[in-house]
N, C-alpha and C positions, 0 to 999 in steps of 0.2 A: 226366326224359329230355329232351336239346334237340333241337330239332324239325329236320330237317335238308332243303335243296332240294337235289336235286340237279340240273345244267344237260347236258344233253349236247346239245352245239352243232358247227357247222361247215358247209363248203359244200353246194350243193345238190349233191342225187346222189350224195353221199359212202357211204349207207349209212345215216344215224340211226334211221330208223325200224324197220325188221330190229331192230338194236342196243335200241335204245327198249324194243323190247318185251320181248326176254332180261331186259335190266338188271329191268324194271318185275315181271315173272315171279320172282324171284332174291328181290328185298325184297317182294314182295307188296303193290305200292302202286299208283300208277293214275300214269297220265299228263296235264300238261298240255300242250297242245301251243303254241308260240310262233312259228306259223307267218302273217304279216299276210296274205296271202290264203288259208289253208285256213279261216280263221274263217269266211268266205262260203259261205253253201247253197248257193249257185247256179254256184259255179266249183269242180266237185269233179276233173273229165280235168286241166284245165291247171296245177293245181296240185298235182298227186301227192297228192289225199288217199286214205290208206288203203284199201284192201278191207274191206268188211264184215264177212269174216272175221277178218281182223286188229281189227280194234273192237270187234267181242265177245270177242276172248281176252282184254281190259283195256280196262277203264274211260277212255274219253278225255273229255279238257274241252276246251272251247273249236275242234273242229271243228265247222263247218257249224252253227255258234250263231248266227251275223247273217245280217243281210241286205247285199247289194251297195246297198242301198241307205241304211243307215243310216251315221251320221256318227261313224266309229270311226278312234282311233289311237291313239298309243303310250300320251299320258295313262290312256286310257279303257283299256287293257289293263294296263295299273299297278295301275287301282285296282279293277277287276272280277278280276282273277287274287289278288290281295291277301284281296280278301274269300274268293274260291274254296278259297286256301289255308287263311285261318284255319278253314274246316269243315273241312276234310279232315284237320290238323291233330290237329280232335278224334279221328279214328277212324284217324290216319295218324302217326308218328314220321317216314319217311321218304317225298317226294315225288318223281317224277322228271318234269323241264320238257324237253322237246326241240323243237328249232325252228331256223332259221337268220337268225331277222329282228333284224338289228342293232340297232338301234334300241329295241324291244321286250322285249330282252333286259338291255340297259342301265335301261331303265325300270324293271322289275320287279327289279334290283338295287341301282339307283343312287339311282334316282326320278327326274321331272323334274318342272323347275318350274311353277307354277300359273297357267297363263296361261287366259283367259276364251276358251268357245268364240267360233268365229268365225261372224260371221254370212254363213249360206250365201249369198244376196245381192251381199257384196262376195266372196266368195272366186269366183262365179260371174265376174262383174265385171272381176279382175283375170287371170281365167283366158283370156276372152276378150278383154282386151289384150296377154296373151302372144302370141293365135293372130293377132291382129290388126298389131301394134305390133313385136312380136319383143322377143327377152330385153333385148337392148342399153335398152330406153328401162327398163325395170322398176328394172335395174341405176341405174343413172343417178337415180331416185326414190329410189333404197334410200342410196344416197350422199348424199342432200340430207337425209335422214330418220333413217339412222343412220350414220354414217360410219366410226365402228367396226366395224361389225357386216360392214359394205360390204368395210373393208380386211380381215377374217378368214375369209367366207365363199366355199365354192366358190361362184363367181360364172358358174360353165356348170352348176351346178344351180339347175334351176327351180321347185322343189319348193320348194327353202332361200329361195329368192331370196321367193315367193312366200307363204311363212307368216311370216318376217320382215317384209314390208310388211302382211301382213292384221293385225300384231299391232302394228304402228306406228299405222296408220289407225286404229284401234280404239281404240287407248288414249290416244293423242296421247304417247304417249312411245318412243323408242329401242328397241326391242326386245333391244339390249344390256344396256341398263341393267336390265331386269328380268328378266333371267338371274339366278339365283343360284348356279347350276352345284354344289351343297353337296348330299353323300352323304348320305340318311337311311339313319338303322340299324335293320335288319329284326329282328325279333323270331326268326329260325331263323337256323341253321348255311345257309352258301350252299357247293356244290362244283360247280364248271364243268370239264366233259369234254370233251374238243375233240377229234374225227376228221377226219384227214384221209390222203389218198396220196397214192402218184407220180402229177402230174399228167397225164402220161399216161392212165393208169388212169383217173383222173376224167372228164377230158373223153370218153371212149368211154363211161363211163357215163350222162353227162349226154346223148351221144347218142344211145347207146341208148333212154333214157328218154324223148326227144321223139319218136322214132319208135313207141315203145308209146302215145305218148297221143294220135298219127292214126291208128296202129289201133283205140283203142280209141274213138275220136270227136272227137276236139278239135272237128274243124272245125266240125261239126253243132252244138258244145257254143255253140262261140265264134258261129256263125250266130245261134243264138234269143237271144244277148245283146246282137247290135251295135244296138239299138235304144236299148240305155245304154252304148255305147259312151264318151259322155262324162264318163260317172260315176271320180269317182278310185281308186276300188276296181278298176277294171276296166284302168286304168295302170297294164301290168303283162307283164311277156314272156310269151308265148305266149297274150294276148290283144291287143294293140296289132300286133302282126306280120297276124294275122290280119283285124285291122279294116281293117289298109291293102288287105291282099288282096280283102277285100270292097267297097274304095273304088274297087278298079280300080287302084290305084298299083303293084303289084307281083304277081307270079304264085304258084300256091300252091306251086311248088318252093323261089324265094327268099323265102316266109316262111318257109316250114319253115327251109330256111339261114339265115334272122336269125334264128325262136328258136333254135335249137343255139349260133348265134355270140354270141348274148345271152345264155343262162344262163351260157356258159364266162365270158363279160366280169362277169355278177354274180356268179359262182364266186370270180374273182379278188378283188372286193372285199371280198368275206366276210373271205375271208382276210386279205387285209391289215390290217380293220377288226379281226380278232380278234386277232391278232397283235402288237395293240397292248397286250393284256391279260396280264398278269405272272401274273395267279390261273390263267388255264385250263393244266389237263395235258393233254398232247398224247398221243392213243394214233391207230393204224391200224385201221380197222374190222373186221378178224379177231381182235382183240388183244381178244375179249370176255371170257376166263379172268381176263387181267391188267387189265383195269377193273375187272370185277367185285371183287379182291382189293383193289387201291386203293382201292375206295370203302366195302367191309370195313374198313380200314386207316384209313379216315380218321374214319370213323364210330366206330369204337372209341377213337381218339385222341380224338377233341371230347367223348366218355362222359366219358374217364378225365378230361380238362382240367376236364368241366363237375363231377365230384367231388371235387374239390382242393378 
């Protein structure tokens, strides 16, 4: 029988998780979840991780496994989800992944390539020449260092700007050049499920949903954390809004107003980002009858394929 992932992906707020758990109910398999900050123990309110209750109706991986303090990314979720899978594998035909982190998602289908950690040191380093210096002169090294990489990247992200130079300085070579951008091939069947709605719709969920996570504590959550405020785990909407408020820079009404106006702006990226992928089918999150048959349908297809 071939082993089959299934992805069900899309913005935040859309609904995955509800949906996650029916689908995961239906085949009787467990979930992994692909979410880059629900992995953190320590950020459960700002990040919508699940109810308790919802986590004992199925088995989840990868919630609340790290720490904010350990040195985790897309690499390290490639190949710790990889190994997750191969066990599950043994006691599982079908798996179901849901999450909405880009990057992460690609990793664990695409792969990426094998670059040496960084040493925390200079990534310290260069993080404090951003705060100090401003993006413009970073830019401006990245050009002298790799000049392709200079002429393709967003260059108002500092992130990008940022692991591109830590990977130049480190190796003495281009950070372009050691791209090899090449698809590895997974050993299971992949099917990615994409939800999304009228954006309308969305964005009222997405506020509703910041408004349930200052009932339910954010503030308090994100108080006992601004001590690691500078950790890059904690760069992240509805912690960074918060830090500012506790800096005195803004009031706790307009941070609430930037996360809402933040998650709708990373809502949109999502989308666009996935919308670039030709494999995902697109359903509406009440469309659970008609996913479910789909992924019948497809599962029974890749059987019949794999006994030719």
């Amino acid at each position: 029988m071939p082993k089959s992932l299934i992805i069900l992906l899309g913005p935040t707020g859309v609904g995955k998780t509800d949906l996650s758990i029916d689908i995961a109910r239906y085949f009787r398999t467990e979930i992994i979840s692909c979410d880059s900050r629900q992995i953190y123990k320590e950020m459960m309110i700002g990040t919508a991780v699940p109810d308790r209750q919802t986590l004992e109706i199925i088995p989840h991986h990868f919630i609340r496994s790290h720490s904010i303090h350990d040195q985790f990314n897309a690499r390290k979720f490639e190949i710790e989800v990889l190994e997750r899978l191969e066990s599950l594998f043994q006691i599982r035909d079908i798996v179901l992944m849901t999450g909405g982190s880009m990057l992460y998602i690609e990793a664990l289908c695409k792969g990426l390539d094998d670059f040496p950690d960084v040493d925390p040191e200079l990534r310290q380093e260069l993080m404090n020449r951003l705060e100090k210096e401003g993006i413009a002169q970073l830019q401006n090294e990245l050009l002298e260092l790799d000049p392709t990489y200079h002429s393709e990247v967003d260059l108002q992200n500092p992130k990008r700007i940022l692991h591109a130079l830590e990977i130049c300085l480190m190796t003495g070579q281009p950070y372009s050049e050691l791209r090899t951008n090449q698809t590895r091939i997974r050993p299971f069947n992949i099917l990615k499920i994409g939800l999304n709605c009228d954006r309308e719709v969305l964005y009222e969920r997405i506020n509703q949903r910041v408004d349930k996570m200052f009932e339910d504590g954010l503030e308090k959550e994100v108080n006992h954390l601004q001590p690691f405020s500078q950790l890059n785990s904690l760069n992240t909407v509805g912690y960074r809004e918060l830090f500012e408020y506790f800096d005195g820079k803004i009031t706790l009404k307009q941070a609430k107003e930037k996360i809402k106006a933040n998650s709708r702006k990373y809502a949109r990226k999502q989308l666009t980002w996935f919308r670039r992928d030709p494999e995902i089918t697109w359903f509406t999150p009440v469309m659970k009858d008609e996913i479910i048959a789909f992924i019948s349908e497809q599962l029974t297809l890749d059987r019949s394929l794999h006994q030719i």
